[in-house]
N, C-alpha and C positions, 0 to 999 in steps of 0.2 A: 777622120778616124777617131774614136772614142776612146779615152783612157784605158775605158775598160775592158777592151778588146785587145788592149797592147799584148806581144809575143813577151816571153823573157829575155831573148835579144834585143826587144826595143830597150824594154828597161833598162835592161846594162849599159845600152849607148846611151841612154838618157843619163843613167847615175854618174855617169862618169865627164858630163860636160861640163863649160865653165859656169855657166848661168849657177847649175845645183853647186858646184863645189862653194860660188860666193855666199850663194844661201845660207848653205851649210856653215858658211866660216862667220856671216852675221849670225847666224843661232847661237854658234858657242859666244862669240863676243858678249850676245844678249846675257846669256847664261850667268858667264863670268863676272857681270858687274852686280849681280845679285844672288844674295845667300839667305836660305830659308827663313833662316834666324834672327841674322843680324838686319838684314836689308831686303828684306821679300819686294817683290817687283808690286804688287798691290799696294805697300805703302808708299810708291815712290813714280807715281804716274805721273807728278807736276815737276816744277822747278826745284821746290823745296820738300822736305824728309814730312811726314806725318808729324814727326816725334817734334821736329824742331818748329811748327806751325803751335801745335800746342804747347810747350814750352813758351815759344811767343806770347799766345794770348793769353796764359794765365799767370806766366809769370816761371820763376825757376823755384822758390819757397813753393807755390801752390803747386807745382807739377809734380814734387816728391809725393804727394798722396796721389797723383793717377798712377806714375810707375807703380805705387804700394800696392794700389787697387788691383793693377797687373798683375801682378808677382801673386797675387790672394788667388786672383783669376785663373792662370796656367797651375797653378799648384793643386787646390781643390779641385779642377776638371780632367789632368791630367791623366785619370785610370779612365776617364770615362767617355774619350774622344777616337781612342784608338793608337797614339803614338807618344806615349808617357817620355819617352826622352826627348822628341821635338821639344813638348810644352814644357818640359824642365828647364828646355835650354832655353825656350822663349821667358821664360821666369827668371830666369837667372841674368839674361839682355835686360828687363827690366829693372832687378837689384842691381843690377852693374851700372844703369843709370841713374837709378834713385841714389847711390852710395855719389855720385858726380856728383848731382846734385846738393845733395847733402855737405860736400865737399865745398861747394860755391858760396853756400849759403851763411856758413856757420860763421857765428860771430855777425851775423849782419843781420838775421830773423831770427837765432834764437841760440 
């Protein structure tokens, strides 16, 4: 039998068994561990965070000009993407980082 033939009483016997409810409860767990903003599931497909891979290699003094870069980035493209408060907020993840970093650094780069 073909999905696509299913009656709407299969489907309901279907939605309501164990296999989908576990499905359904690893979707939301997936869900849950990632937030548009702060932790998008694209930057976090390895072991380690995007943000803290670069930070690594360049250092925490050098990484405040890529947050900067960011924050220039979300800010100036923000009317012209479609969702002006997403990229505010993503702007704002960025100076919330760059202001850390800035934090780390002072008194020791400048």
């Amino acid at each position: 039998m073909s999905i696509d033939n299913a009656a709407p009483s299969e489907w309901t016997a279907i939605a309501g068994s164990s296999w989908v409810r576990t499905a359904q409860n690893k979707y939301n767990q997936t869900l849950e561990k990632f937030d548009e903003i702060t932790k998008p599931a694209h930057y976090n497909n390895s072991k380690l965070e995007t943000i803290d891979v670069i930070i690594d290699t360049l250092g925490e003094y050098e990484a405040i000009n890529y947050c900067h870069g960011n924050v220039l980035k979300y800010t100036i493209r923000m009317w012209h993407k479609g969702d002006p408060i997403k990229d505010a907020k993503k702007a704002q993840w960025y100076l919330n980082k760059m202001v850390e970093l800035l934090e780390k650094t002072k008194g020791v780069n400048w």
